[in-house]
Structure formats: structure tokens, C-alpha cells
C-alpha positions as CSV (number, residue, x, y, z in Angstrom):
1,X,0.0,0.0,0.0
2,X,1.3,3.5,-1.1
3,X,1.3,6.0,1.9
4,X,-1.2,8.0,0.1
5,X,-3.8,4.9,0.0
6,X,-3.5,4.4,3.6
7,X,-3.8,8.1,4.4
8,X,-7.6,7.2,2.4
9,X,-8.4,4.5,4.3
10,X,-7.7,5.7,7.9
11,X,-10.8,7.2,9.4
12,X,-10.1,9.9,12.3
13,X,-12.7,10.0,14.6
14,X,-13.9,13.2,16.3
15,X,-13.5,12.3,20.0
16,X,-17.0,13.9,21.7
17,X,-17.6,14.7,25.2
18,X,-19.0,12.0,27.0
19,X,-22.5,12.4,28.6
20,X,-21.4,12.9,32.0
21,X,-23.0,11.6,35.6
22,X,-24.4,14.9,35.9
23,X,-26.2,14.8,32.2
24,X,-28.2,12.0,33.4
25,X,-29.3,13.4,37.1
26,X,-30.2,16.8,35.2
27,X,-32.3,15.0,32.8
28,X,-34.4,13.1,35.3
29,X,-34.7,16.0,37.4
30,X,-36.3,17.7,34.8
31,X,-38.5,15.1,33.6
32,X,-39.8,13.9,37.0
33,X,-38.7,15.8,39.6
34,X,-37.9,14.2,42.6
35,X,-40.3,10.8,41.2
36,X,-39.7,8.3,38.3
37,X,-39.5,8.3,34.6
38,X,-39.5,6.3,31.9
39,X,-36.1,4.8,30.5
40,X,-37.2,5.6,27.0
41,X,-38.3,9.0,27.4
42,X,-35.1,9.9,29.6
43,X,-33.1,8.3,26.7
44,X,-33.9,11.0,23.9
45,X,-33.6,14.0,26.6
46,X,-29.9,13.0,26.9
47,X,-27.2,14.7,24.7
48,X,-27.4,13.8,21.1
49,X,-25.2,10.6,20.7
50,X,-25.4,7.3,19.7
51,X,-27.9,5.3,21.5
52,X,-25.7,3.0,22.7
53,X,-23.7,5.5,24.5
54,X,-26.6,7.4,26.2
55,X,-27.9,3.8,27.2
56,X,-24.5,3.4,28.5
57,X,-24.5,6.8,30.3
58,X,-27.6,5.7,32.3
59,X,-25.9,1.9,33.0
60,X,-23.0,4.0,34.5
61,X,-25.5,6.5,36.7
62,X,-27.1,3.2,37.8
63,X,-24.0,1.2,38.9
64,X,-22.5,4.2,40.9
65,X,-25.5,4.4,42.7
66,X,-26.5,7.6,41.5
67,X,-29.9,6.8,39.6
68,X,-32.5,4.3,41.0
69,X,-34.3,1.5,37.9
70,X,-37.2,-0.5,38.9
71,X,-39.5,-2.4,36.3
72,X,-43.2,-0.6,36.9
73,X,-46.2,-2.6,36.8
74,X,-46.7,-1.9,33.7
75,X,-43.7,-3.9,32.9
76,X,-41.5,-0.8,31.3
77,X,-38.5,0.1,32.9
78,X,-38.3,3.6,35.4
79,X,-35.6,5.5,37.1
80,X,-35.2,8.3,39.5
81,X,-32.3,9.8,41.1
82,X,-31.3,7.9,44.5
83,X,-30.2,9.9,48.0
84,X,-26.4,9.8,46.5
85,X,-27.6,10.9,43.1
86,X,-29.2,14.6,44.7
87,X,-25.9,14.9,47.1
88,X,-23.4,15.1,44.1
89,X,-26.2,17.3,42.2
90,X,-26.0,19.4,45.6
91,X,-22.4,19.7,45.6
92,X,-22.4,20.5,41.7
């Protein structure tokens, strides 16, 4: 391969900021408050990226122990900021 052809077939990525802990809370605080919304509807208020990585976002959120998820009767999935969640939105 000629140095020119492989300058064509690299593909430089723009790296984007990544949808931060504090994204997530803001989102959910101003869909529902201090109560729970709906995992799909939070989703598309989150920063415009690639599904996967708002989804991702969210997973994160949830395994620091920032963001409750409970399945609602209904059977769709629900979230809402835990006690830790509004301390580090306090301290923001």
C-alpha cells in the first residue's frame, strides 16, 4: 500500500464529550422531579449521541449508585435519582 492509500483508508474519529453523571441526574430532574420516569423518554432528553452510548450513560449512573431503575407494573422500565444521586447534584 502507497502512503497515500492508507492516508484514504484511515478514518479519524472526532472524540465527543462524554454524557457525564451529571447529564443523566439533570435530565431526570427535569422530567420527573424528585419521582420516576420512563427509561425511553429519559433516553432521547440526553445529549445527542449514539444510542448505545446514552444507554450506556444511564448503565453507568445506575451502577454508581446515583440513579434508582425499577420495572413498573406496567412492565417498562423507570428510574429516578437515589439519595447519593441529589448529594453530588447538591455539591455541583
Amino acid at each position: 500500500m502507497t502512503c497515500a492509500a492508507l492516508d484514504a483508508a484511515t478514518v479519524i474519529g472526532v472524540a465527543l464529550k462524554r454524557i457525564t453523571d451529571e447529564d443523566v441526574l439533570d435530565a431526570i430532574v427535569e422530567l420527573a422531579g424528585d419521582g420516576y420516569c420512563l427509561v425511553p423518554e429519559l433516553v432521547l432528553t440526553l445529549p445527542k449521541r449514539s444510542h448505545a452510548d446514552r444507554q450506556r450513560a444511564l448503565k453507568r449512573s445506575i451502577n454508581r449508585g446515583l440513579v434508582l431503575e425499577r420495572r413498573g407494573p406496567d412492565g417498562r422500565m423507570h428510574v429516578a435519582i437515589a439519595s447519593e444521586g441529589w448529594r453530588q447534584l447538591r455539591a455541583a
